[in-house]
N, CA and C atoms as a LAMMPS dump frame, in Angstrom:
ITEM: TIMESTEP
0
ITEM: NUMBER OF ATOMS
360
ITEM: BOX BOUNDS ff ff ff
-5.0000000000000000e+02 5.0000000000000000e+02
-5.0000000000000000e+02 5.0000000000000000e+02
-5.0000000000000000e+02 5.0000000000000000e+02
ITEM: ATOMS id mol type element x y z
1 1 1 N 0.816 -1.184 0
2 1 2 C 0 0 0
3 1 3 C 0.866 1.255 0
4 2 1 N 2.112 1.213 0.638
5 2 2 C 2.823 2.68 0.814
6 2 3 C 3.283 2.461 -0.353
7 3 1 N 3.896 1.447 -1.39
8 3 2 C 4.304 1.755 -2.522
9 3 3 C 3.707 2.059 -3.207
10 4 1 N 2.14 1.806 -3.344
11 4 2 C 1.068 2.823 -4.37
12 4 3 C 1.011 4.276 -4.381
13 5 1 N 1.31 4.518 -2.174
14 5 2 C 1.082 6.139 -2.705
15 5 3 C 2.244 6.729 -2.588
16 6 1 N 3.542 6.573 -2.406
17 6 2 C 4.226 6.959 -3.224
18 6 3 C 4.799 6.901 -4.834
19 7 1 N 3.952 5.796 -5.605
20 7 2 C 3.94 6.084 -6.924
21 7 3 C 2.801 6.88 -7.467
22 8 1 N 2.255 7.358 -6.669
23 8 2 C 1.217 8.33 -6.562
24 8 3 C 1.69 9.231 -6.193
25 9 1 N 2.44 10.129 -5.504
26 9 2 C 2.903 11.315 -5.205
27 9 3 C 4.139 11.368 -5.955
28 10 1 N 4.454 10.407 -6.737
29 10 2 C 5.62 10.568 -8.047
30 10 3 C 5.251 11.133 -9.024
31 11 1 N 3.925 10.556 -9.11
32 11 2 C 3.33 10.984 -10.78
33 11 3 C 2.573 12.12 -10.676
34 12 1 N 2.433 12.969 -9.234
35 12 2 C 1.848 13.873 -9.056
36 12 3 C 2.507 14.582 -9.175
37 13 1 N 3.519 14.57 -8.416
38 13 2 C 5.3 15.824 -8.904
39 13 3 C 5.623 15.554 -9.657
40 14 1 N 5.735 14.407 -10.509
41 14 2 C 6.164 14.667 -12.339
42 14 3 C 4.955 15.663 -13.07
43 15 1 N 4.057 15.372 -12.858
44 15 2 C 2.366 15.591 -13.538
45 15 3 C 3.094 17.53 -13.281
46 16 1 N 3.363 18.108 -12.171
47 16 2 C 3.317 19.25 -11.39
48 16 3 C 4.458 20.011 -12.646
49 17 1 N 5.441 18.947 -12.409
50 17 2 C 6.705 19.778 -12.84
51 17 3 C 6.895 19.78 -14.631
52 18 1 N 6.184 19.045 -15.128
53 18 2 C 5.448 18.72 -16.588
54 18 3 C 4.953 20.096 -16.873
55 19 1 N 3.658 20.147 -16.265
56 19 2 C 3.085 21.295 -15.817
57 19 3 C 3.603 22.632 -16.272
58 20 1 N 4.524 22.623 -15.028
59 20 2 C 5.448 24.101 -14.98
60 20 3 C 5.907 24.136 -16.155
61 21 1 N 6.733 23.564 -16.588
62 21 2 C 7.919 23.484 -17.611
63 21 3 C 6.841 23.765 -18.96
64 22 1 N 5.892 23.205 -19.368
65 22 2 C 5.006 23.765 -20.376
66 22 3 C 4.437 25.449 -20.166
67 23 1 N 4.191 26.041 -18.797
68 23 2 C 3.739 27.243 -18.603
69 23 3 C 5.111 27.851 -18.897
70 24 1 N 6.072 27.999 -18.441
71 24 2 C 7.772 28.231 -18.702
72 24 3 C 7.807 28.463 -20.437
73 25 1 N 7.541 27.329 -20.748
74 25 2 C 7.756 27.135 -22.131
75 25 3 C 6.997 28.306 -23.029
76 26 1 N 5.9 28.092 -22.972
77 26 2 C 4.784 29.005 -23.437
78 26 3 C 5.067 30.534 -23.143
79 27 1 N 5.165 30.935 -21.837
80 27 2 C 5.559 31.985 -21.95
81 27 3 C 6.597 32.63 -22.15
82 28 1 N 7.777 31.823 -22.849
83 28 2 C 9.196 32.045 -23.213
84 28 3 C 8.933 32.595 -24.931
85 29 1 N 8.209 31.595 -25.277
86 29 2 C 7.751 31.585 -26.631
87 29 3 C 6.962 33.421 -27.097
88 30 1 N 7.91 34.166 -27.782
89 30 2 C 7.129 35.084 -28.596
90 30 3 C 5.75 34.936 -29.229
91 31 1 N 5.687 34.093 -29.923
92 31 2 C 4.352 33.684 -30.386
93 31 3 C 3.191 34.275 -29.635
94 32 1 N 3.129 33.167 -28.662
95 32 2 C 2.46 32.959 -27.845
96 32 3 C 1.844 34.302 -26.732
97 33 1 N 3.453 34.775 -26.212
98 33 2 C 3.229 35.831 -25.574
99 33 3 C 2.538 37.307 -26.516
100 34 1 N 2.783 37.412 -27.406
101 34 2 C 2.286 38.522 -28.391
102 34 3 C 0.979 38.419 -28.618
103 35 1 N 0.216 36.498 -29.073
104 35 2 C -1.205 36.463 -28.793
105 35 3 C -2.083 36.495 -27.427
106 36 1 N -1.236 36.555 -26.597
107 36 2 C -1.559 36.346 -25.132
108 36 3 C -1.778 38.578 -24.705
109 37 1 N -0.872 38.997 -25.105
110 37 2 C -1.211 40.431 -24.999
111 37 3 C -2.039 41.189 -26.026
112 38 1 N -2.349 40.644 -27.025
113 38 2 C -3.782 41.108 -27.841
114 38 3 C -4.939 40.404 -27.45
115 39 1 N -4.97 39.222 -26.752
116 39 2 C -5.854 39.059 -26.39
117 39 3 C -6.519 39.884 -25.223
118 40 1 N -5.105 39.976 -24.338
119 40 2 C -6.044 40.564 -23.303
120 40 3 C -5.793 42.218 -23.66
121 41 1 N -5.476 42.998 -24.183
122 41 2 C -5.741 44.36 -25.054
123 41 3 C -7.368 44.145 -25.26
124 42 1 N -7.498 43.135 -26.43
125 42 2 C -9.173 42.892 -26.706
126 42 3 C -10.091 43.102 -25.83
127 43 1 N -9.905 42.081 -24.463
128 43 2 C -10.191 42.141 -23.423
129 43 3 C -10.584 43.757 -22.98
130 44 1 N -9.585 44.109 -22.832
131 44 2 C -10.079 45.953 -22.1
132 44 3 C -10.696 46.458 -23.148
133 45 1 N -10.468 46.039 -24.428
134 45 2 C -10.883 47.484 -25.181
135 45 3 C -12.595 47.422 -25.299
136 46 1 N -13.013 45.411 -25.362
137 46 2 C -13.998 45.358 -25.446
138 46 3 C -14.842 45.627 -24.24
139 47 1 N -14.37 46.089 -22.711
140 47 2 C -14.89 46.596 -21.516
141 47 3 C -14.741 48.067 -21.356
142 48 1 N -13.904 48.532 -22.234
143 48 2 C -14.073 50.173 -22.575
144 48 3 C -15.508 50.386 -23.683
145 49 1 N -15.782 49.567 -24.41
146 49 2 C -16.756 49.897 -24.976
147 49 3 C -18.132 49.745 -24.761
148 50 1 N -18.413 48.642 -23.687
149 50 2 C -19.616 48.391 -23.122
150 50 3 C -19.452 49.699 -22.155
151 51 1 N -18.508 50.192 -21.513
152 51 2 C -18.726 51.385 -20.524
153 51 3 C -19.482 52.519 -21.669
154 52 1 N -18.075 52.899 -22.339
155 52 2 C -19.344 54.207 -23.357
156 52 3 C -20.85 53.607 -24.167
157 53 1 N -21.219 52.604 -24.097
158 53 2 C -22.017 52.089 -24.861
159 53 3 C -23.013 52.058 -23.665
160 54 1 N -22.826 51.809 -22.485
161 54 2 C -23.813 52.003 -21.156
162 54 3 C -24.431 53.4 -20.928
163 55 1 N -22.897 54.526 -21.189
164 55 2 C -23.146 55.679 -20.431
165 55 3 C -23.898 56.41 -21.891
166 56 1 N -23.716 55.486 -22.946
167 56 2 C -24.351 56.507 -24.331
168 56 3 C -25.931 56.441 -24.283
169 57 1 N -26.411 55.564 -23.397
170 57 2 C -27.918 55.282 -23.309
171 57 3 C -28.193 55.548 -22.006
172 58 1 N -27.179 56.072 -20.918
173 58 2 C -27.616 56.977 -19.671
174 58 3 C -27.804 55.449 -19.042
175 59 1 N -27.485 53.981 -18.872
176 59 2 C -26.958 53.324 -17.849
177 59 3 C -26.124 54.048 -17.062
178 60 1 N -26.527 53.752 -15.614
179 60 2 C -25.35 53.623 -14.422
180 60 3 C -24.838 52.609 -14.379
181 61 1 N -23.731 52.659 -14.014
182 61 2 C -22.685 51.614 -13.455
183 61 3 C -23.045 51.44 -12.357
184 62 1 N -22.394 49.93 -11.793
185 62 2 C -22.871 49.577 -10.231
186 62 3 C -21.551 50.946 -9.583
187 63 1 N -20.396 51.338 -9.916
188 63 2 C -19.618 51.821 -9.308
189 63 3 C -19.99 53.486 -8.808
190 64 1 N -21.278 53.98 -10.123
191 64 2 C -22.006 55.187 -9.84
192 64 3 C -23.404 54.55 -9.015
193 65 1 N -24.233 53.712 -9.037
194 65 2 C -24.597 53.27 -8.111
195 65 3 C -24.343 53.45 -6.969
196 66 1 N -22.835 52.735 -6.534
197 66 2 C -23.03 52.642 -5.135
198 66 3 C -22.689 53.829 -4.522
199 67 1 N -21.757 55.129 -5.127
200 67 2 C -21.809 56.5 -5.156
201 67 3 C -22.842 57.183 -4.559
202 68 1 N -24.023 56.876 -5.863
203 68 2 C -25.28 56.971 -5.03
204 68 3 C -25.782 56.797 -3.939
205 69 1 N -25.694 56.171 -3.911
206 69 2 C -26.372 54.828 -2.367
207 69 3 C -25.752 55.857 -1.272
208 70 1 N -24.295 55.789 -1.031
209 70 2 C -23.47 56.538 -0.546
210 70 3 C -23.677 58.002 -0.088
211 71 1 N -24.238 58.912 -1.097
212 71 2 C -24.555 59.868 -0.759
213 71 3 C -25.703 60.216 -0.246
214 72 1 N -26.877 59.037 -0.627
215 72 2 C -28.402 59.372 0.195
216 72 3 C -28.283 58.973 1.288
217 73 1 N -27.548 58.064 1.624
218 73 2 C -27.549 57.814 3.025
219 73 3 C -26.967 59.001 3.972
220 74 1 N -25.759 59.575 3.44
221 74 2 C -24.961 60.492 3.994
222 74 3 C -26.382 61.783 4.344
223 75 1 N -26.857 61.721 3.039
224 75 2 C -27.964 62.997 3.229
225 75 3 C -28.766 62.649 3.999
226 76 1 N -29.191 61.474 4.635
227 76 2 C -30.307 60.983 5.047
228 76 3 C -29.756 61.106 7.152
229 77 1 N -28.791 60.954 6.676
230 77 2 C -28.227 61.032 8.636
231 77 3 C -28.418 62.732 8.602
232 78 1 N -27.827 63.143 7.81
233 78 2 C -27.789 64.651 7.847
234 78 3 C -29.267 65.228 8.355
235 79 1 N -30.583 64.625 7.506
236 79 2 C -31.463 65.053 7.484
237 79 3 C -32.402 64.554 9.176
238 80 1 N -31.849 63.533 9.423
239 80 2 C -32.303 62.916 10.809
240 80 3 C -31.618 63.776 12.188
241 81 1 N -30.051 64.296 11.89
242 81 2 C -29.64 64.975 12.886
243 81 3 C -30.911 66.366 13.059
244 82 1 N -31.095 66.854 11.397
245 82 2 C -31.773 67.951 11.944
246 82 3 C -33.053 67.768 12.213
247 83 1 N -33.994 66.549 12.057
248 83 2 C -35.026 66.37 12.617
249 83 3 C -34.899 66.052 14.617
250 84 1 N -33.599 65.579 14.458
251 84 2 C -33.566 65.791 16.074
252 84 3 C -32.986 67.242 16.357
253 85 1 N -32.72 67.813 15.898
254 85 2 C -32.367 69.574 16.384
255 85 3 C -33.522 70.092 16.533
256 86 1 N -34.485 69.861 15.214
257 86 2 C -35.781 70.631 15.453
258 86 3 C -36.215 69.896 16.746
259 87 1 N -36.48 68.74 16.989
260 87 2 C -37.1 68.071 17.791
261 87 3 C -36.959 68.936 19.223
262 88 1 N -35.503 69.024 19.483
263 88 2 C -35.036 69.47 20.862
264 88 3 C -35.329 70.893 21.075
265 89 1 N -35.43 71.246 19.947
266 89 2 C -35.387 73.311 20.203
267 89 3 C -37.267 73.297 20.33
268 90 1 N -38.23 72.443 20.298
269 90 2 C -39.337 72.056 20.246
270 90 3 C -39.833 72.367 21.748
271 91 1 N -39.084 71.125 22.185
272 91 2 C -39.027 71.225 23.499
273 91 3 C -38.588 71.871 24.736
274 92 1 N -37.728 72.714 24.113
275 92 2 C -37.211 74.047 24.856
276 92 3 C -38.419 74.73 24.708
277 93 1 N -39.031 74.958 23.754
278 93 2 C -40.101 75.405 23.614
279 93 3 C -39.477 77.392 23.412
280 94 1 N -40.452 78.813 23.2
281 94 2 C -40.062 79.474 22.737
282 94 3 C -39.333 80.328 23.826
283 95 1 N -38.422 81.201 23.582
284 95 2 C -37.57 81.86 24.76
285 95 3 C -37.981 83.384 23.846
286 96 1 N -37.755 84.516 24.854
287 96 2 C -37.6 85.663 24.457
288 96 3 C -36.811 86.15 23.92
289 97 1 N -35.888 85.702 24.561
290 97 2 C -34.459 86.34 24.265
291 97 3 C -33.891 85.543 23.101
292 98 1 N -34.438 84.645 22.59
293 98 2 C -34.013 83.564 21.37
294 98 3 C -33.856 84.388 20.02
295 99 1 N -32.591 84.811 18.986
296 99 2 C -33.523 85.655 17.878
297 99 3 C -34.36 84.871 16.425
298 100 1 N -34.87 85.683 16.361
299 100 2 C -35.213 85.386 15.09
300 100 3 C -34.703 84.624 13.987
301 101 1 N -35.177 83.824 13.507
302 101 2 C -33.885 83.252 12.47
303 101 3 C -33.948 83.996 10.935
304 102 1 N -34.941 85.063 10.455
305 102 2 C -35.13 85.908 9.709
306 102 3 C -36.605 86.019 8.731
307 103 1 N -36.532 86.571 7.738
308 103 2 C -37.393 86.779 6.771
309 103 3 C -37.871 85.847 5.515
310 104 1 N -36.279 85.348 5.156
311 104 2 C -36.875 84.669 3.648
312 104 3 C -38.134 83.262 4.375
313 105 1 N -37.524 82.416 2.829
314 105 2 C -38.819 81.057 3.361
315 105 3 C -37.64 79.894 4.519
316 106 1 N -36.542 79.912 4.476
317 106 2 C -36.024 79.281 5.712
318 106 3 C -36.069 79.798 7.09
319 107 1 N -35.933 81.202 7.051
320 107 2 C -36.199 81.656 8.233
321 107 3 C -37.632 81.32 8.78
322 108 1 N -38.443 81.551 8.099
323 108 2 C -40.062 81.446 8.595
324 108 3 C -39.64 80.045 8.545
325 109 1 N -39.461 79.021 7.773
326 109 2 C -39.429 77.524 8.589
327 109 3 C -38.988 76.972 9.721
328 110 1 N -37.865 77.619 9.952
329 110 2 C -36.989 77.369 11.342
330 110 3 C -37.876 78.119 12.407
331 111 1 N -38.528 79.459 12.392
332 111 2 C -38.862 80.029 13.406
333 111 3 C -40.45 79.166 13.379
334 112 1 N -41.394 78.926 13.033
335 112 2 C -41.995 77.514 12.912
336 112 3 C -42.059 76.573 13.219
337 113 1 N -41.158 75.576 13.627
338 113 2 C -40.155 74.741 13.407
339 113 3 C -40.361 74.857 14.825
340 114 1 N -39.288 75.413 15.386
341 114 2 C -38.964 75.657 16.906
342 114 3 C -39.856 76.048 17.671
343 115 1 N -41.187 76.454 17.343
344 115 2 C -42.29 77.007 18.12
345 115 3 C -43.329 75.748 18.058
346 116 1 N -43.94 75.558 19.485
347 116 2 C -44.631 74.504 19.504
348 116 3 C -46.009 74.977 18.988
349 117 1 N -46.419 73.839 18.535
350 117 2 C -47.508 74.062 18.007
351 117 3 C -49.281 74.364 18.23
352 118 1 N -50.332 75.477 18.315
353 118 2 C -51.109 75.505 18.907
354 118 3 C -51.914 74.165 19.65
355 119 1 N -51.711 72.901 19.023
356 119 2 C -52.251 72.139 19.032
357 119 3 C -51.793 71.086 20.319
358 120 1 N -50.618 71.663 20.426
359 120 2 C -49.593 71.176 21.505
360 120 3 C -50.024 70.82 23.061
């Protein structure tokens, strides 16, 4: 039995080093290596062209995707901090001495905003 598997782990390191010596070979070989770098040239050029061919019909990429994703979320904490700001200046409820936050349409929202509501 031990002489099977070491004629089994013979023909596995011959099989190995066979192997190598053909990858060696091949890539020594001009030929080979010259069709081996147009192929993969092909390779990119034909993934450069599905990109402009995506973005020419207004596809996103998953990589602008997740960009996306990325930034609504970012906007979305943003937008929760200030629902808890309003929340808290709510509950302070209105002060005198507080000023005004002004005239345009943000000012009237914030001063709004911070004032509890008749219903309160």
């Amino acid at each position: 039995m031990s002489d099977a598997a070491e004629s089994g782990g013979g023909i596995r390191s011959r099989g190995e080093e066979v192997i190598g010596d053909l990858a060696q070979s091949l890539l020594e070989n001009p030929l080979f290596s010259q069709a081996l770098g147009k192929a993969l040239g092909a390779g990119e050029r034909a993934a450069g062209a599905q990109r402009a061919a995506l973005n020419a019909i207004d596809v996103s990429s998953a990589g602008d995707l997740e960009r996306l994703t990325r930034r609504v979320r970012a906007l979305s904490d943003r937008v929760e901090a200030l629902e808890d700001e309003v929340d808290r200046l709510r509950r302070r409820g209105p002060r005198a001495d507080r000023p005004k936050h002004g005239s345009g349409p943000l000012g009237r929202t914030l001063d709004h905003a911070v004032q509890p509501s008749q219903s309160e």
